[in-house]
N, C-alpha and C positions, 0 to 999 in steps of 0.2 A: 257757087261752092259745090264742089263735086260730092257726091256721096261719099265715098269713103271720108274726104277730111269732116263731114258733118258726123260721122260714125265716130271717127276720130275725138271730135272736138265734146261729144257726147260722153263718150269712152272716160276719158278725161276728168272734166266736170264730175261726172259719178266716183270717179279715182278719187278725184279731191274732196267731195261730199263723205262718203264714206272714209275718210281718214281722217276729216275733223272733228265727225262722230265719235268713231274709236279714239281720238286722243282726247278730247276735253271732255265728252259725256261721263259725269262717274259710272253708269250703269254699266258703259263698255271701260272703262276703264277699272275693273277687277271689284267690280261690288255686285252682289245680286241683287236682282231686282227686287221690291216691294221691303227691301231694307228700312226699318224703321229710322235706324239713325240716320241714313242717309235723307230720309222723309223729313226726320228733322232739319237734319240739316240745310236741304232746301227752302222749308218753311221759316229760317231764321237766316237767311239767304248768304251763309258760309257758301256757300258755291259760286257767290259770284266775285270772291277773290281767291278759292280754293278749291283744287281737285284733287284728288288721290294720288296719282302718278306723276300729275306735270304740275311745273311751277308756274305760278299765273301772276297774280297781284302779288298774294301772298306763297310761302312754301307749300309745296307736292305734303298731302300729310303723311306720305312716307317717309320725308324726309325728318318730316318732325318727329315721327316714331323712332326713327335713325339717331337720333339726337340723345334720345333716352330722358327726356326730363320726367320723373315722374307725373299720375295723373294729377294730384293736390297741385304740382305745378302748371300743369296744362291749364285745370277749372280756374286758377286764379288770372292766368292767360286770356283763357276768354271771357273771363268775369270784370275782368279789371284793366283789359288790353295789355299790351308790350310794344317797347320800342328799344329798335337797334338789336334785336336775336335774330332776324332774318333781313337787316338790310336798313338802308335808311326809311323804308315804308312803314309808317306805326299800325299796330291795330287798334284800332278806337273800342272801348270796352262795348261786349254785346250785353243784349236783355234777353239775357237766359234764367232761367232758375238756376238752383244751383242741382237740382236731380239731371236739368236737360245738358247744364255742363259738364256733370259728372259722366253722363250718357256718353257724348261727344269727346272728353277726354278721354275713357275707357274704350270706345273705336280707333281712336287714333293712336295708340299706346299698343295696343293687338294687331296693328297693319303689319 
């Protein structure tokens, strides 16, 4: 392999590293860092059917901001799950408090 195509093929890879970063990390995807509810919501592992901008498992939470449901609706969303608002994929109810869904639905409501 000649140098350039390994320059190339390097070039590349980092194109693609760097773009999955910026699309699925919330961090780069419009949140700042050391965001508390974002910390939550890691810790209560929302991030791993949901990110900010892009639709993953579940909807982009700007999408669900878009929606407009109130937060009383959001907490009991993720208090109690839903099925059939975003698709035939349900959300199984999480184990939040109801401060840490109030948290999470008031982030999500403000995107």
């Amino acid at each position: 392999m000649s140098k350039f195509r390994k320059l190339e093929y390097i070039l590349l890879v980092s194109i693609f590293a760097l773009t999955y970063i910026f699309w699925f990390y919330p961090t780069f995807a419009g949140v700042t860092p050391n965001n508390p509810v974002m910390d939550l919501a890691q810790k209560k592992s929302c991030l791993a059917c949901h990110n900010v901008n892009v639709k993953m498992v579940g909807p982009a939470w700007k999408d669900v901001a878009k929606k407009g449901e109130s937060v009383e609706v959001l907490v009991k969303s993720i208090k109690e799950g839903s099925m059939g608002k975003w698709g035939q994929i349900p959300m199984p109810p999480q184990s939040v408090t109801d401060a840490e869904a109030k948290m999470l639905a008031e982030f999500i409501r403000g995107l």
